[in-house]
C-alpha positions as CSV (number, residue, x, y, z in Angstrom):
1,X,84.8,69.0,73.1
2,X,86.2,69.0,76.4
3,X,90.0,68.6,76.4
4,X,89.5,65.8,79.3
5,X,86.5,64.0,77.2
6,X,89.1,64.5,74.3
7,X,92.3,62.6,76.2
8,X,90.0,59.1,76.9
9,X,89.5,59.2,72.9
10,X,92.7,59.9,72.1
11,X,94.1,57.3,74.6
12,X,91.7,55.2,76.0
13,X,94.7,53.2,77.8
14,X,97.3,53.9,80.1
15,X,96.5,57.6,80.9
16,X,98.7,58.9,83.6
17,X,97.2,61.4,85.4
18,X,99.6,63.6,88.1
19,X,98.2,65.2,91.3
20,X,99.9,67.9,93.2
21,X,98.9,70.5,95.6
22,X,98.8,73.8,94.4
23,X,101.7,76.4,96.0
24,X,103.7,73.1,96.9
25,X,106.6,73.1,97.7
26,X,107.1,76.4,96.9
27,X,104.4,79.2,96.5
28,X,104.4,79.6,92.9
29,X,105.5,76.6,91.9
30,X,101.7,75.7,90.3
31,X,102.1,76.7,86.8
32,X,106.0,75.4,86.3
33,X,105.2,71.6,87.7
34,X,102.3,71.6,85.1
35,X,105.0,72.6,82.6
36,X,106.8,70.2,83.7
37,X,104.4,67.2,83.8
38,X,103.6,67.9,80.2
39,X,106.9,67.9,79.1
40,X,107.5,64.6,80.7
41,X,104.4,62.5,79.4
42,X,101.4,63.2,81.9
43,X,98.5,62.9,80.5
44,X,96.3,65.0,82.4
45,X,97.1,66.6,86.0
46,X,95.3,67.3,89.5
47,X,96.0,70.5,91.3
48,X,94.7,70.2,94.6
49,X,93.3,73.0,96.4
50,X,95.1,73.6,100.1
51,X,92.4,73.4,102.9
52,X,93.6,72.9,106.6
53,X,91.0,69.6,107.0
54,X,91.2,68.0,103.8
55,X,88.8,65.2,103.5
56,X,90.5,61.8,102.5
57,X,94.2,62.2,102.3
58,X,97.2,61.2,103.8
59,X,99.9,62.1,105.8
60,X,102.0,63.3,103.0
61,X,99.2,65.3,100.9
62,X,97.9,67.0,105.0
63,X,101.8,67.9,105.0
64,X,101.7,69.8,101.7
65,X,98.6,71.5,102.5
66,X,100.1,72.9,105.6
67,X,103.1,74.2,104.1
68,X,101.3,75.7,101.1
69,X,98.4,77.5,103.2
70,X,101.7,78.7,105.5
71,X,103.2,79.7,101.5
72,X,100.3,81.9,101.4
73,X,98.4,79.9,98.7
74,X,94.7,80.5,98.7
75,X,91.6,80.1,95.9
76,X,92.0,83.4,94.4
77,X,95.6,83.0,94.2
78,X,95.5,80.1,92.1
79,X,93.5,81.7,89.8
80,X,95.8,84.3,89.4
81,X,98.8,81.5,88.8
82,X,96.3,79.7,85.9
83,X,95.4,83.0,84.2
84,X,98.0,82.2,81.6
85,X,98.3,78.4,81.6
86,X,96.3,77.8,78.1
87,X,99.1,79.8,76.7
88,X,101.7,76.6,77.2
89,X,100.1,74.1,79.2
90,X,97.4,71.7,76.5
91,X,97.0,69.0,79.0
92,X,93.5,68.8,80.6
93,X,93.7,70.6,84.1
94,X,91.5,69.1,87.2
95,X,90.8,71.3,89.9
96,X,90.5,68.7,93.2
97,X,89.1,69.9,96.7
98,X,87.5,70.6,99.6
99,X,83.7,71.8,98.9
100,X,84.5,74.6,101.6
101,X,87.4,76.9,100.1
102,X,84.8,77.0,97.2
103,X,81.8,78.2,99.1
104,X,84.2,80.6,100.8
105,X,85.3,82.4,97.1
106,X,82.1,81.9,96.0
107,X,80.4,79.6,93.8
108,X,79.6,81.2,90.9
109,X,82.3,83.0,90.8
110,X,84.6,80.0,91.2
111,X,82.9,78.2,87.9
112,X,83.9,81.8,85.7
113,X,87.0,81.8,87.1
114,X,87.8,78.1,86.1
115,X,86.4,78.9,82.5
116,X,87.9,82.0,82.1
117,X,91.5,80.3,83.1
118,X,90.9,77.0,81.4
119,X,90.1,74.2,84.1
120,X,88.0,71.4,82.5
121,X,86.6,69.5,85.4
122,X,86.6,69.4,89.4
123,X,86.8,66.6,91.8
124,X,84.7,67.3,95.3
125,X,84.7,64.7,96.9
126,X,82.5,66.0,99.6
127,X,79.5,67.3,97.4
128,X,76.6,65.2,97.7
129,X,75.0,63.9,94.4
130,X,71.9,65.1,95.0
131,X,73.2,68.4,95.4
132,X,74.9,68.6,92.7
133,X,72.1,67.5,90.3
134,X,70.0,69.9,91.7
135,X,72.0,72.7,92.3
136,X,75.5,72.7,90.7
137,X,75.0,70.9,87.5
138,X,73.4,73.4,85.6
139,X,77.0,76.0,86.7
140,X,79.0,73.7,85.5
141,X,77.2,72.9,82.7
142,X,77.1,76.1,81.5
143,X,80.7,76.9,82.3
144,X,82.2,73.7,80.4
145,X,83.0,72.1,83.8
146,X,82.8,67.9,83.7
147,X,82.6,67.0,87.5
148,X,84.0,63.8,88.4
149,X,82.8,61.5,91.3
150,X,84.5,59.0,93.8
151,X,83.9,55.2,94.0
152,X,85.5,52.8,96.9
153,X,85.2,49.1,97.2
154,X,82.3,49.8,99.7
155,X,80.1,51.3,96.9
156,X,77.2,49.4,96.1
157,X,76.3,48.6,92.2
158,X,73.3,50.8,92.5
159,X,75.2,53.6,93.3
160,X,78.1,53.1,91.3
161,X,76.0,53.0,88.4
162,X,74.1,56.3,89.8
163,X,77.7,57.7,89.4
164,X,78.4,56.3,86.5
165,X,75.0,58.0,85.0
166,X,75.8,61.2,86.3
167,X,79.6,61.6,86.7
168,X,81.4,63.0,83.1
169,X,85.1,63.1,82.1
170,X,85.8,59.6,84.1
171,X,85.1,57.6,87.5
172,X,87.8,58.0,90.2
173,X,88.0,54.1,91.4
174,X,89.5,55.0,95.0
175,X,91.5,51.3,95.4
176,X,90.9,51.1,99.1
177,X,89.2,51.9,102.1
178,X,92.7,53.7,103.0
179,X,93.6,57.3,102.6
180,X,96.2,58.9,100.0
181,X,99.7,57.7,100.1
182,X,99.2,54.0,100.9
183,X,101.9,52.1,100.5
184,X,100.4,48.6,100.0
185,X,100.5,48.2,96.5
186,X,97.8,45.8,94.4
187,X,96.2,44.0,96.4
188,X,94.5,40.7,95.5
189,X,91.2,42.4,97.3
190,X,91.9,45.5,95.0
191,X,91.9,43.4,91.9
192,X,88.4,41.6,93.0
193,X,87.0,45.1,93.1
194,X,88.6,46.0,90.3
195,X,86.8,43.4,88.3
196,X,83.6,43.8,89.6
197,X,83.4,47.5,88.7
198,X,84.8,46.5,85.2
199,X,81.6,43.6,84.8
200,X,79.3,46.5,85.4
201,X,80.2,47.8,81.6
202,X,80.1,51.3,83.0
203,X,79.7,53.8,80.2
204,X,82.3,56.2,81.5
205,X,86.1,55.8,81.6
206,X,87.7,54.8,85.0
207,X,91.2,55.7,86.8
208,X,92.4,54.2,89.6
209,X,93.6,56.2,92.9
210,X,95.4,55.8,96.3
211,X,97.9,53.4,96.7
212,X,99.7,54.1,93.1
213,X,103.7,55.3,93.8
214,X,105.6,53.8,90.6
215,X,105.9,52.2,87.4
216,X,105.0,48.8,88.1
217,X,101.9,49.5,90.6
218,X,100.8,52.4,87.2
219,X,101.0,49.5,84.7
220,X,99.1,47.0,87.1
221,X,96.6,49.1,87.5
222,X,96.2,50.1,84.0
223,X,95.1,46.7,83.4
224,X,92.0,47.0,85.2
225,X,91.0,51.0,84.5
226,X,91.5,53.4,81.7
227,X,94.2,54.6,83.9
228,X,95.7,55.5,87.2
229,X,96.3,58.2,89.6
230,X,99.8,59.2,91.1
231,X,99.8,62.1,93.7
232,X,101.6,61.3,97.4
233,X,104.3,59.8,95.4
234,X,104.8,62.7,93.0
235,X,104.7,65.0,95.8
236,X,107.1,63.6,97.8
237,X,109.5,63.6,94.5
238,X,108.8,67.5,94.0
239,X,109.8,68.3,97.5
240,X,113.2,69.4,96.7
241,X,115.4,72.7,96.0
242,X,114.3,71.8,92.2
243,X,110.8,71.1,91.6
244,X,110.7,70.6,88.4
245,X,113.7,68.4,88.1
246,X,112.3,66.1,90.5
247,X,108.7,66.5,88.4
248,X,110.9,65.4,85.5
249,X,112.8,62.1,87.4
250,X,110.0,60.5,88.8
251,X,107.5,60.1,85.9
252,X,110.5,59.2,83.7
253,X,111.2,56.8,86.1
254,X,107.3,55.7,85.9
255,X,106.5,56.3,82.1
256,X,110.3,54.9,81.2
């Protein structure tokens, strides 16, 4: 079983699951702030591919792309920082990105490479269902890769259940028509979305993104998803001399 399939089994509540763009803040930082996520109580973690016109993020996440494409970081790179991660990282590892940095590397190639390192899914946000049903599923399928799809309070329930029938691992519930880092918090318009999706009775599991910075907006959340998603916030946290130490204070400070 896929570790990510495995995690909403094991904890069908409350999963915290960490974003962070991979070769921020420093180039080879990747592999240590998954280290460090696992050791302080993420569930599961995002590393976001760098690309120079990422699709729907936000001041803070465009920031750390620039700075890790000016590291140096690039596709095959990460690879090379994953090649050993199964060795002491046992969370489940998302790969999250632009469709275009995976085209460039290749995509065949790509799918082995996540395999061989031990990725379990991929979030592209700009890969078009019928697309992938007719020409992505079957790589991923054969390469243990679940892909997961975006929802936004503009989805219709025809497409949402579309999704639903075709996503695996879990639904990403974007909360807003906003991009990443949105300092709004819940919103009473989020929680009527919220609890339409959840009177669908999708079969898949669902976390909640954008807009989610600290403990109180993870456990509101939480009470309307399987989950939530942290990532401006946690990447403003890492963006010190220490990494890892700052990895470590800000989901104690969430989970604690």
């Amino acid at each position: 079983m896929n570790r990510l399939e495995k995690l909403f089994i094991d904890k069908p509540s409350k999963v915290l699951n960490i974003y962070f763009t991979a070769g921020f803040p420093n180039l080879n930082d990747t592999l240590p702030l998954l280290e460090a996520a696992q050791e302080n109580g993420a569930d599961l973690v995002e590393v976001g591919i760098p690309f120079s016109d990422p699709v729907v993020d936000g001041e803070t996440i465009q920031k750390a792309n620039i700075k890790a494409l000016n590291n140096g970081m690039s596709v095959a790179l990460l690879f090379e920082q994953l090649k050993n991660m199964r060795q002491t990282v046992k969370l489940p590892i998302i790969l999250m990105g632009d469709i275009n940095p995976v085209f460039q590397f290749g995509i065949k190639e790509f799918c082995e490479k996540c395999q061989e390192v031990g990725v379990d899914g991929l979030i592209l946000p700009n890969l078009p269902m019928a697309e992938y049903l007719e020409d992505f599923k079957p790589l991923f399928d054969k390469h243990g890769l679940l892909n997961i799809f975006l929802i936004t309070p503009q989805t219709s329930d025809t497409r949402i259940r579309e999704i639903d029938q075709n996503s695996s691992g879990f639904v990403y519930m974007v909360s807003s028509a906003s991009t990443t880092g949105s300092t709004s918090g819940i919103t009473a318009e989020m929680k009527t979305y919220f609890d339409r999706v959840n009177k669908m009775g999708l079969k898949i599991p669902r976390l909640i993104g954008f807009g989610i910075k600290d403990k109180s907006t993870f456990e509101e959340a939480s009470q309307y998803a399987n989950g939530a998603i942290i990532g401006s916030a946690f990447i403003r946290a890492i963006d010190r001399e220490n990494p890892k130490e700052g990895a470590a204070a800000f989901l104690n400070q969430v989970l604690n």
